[in-house]
C-alpha positions as CSV (number, residue, x, y, z in Angstrom):
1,X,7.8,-3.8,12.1
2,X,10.6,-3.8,9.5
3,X,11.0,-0.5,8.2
4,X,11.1,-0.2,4.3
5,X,13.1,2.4,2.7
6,X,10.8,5.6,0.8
7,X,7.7,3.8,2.9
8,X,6.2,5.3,5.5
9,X,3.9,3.1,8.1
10,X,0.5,4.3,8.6
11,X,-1.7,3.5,11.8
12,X,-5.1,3.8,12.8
13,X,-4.8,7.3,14.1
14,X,-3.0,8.6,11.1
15,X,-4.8,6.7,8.1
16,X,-7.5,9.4,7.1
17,X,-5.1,12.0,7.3
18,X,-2.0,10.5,5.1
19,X,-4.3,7.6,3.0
20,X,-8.1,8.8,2.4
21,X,-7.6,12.5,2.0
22,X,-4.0,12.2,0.2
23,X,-4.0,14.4,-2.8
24,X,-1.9,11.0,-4.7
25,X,-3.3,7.7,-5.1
26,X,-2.1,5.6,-1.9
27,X,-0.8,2.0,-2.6
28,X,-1.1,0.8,1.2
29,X,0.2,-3.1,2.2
30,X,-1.4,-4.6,4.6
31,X,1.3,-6.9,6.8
32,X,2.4,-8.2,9.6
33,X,5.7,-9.4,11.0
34,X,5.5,-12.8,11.3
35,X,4.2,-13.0,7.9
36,X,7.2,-13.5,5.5
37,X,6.0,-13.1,2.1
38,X,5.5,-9.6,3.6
39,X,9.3,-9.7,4.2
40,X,9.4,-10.5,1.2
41,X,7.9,-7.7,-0.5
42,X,10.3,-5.2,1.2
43,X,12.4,-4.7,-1.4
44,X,10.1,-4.3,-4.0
45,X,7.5,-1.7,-2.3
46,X,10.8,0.1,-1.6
47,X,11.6,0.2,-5.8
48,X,8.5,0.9,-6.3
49,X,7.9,4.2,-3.7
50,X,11.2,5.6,-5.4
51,X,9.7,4.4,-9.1
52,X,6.4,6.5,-8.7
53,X,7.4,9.0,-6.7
54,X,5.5,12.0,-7.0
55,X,2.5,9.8,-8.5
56,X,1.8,7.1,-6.1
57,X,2.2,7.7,-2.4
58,X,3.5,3.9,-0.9
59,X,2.8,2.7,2.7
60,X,2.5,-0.1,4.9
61,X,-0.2,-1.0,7.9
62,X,0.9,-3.1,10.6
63,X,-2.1,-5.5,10.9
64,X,-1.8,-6.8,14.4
65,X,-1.2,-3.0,15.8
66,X,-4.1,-1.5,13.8
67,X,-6.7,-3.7,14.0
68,X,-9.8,-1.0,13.4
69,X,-8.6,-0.2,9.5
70,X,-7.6,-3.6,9.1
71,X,-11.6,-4.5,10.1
72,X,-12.7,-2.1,7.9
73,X,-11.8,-2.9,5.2
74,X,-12.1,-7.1,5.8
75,X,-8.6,-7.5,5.4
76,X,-7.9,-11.4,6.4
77,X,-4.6,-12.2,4.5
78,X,-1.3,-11.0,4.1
79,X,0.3,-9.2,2.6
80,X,-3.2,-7.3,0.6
81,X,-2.4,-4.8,-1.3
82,X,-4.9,-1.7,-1.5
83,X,-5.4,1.1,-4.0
84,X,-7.2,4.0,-2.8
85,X,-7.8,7.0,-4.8
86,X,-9.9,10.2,-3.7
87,X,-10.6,8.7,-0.3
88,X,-12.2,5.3,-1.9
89,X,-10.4,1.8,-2.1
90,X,-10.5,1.2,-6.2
91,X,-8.4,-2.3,-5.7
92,X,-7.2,-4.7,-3.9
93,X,-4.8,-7.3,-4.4
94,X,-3.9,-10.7,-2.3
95,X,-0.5,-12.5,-1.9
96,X,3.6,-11.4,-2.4
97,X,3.9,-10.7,-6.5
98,X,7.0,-9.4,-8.1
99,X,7.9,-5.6,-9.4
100,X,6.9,-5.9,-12.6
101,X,3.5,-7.6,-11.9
102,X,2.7,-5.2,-9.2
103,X,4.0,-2.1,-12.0
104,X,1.3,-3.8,-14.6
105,X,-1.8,-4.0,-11.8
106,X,-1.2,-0.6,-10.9
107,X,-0.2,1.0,-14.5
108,X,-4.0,2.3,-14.7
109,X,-4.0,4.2,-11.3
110,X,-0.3,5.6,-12.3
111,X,-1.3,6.6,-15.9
112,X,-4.4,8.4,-14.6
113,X,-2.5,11.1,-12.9
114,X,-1.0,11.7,-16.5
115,X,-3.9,12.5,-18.3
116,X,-4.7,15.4,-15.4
């Protein structure tokens, strides 16, 4: 799998340990290689692990190597984007989107951690 600057990849042996019981809200993509508006969206998870550093942890699941989190949580396109705070998926989001729109879906989960 391409390897994205500031985010780390995440399997099914490691996902409770560095996703559910992360102390951070976890932004995890769901991708695969031969899926290139995954490619695509490189650059931009890579901005956006050294944007939120320190409030949003970033990370990518190779679908086709993990297929026992990708079942569990119905994922059937790529990329998806999930959200999970506190162990629980809050959102999920479908298809490549740029920086900015990514920023804006996830400016509830970032501003949160302020208000603690």
């Amino acid at each position: 799998m391409t390897r994205t600057a500031g985010v780390a990849e995440v399997t099914d042996a490691d996902f409770t340990a560095e996703v559910i019981e992360s102390g951070l809200p976890v932004l995890v993509e769901f991708t695969a290689d031969w899926c290139p508006p995954c490619r695509q969206m490189a650059p931009v998870l890579g901005a956006l692990a050294a944007e939120t550093s320190g409030r949003l942890k970033v990370v990518q699941l190779n679908v086709d190597a993990n297929p026992v989190t990708t079942n569990a949580y119905k994922v059937l396109s790529m990329p998806t984007f999930m959200v999970f705070r506190d162990g629980e998926p809050v959102r999920a989001m479908v298809g490549a989107r740029p920086r900015r729109r990514l920023l804006e879906e996830l400016s509830d989960v970032l501003q949160d951690r302020g208000a603690h």
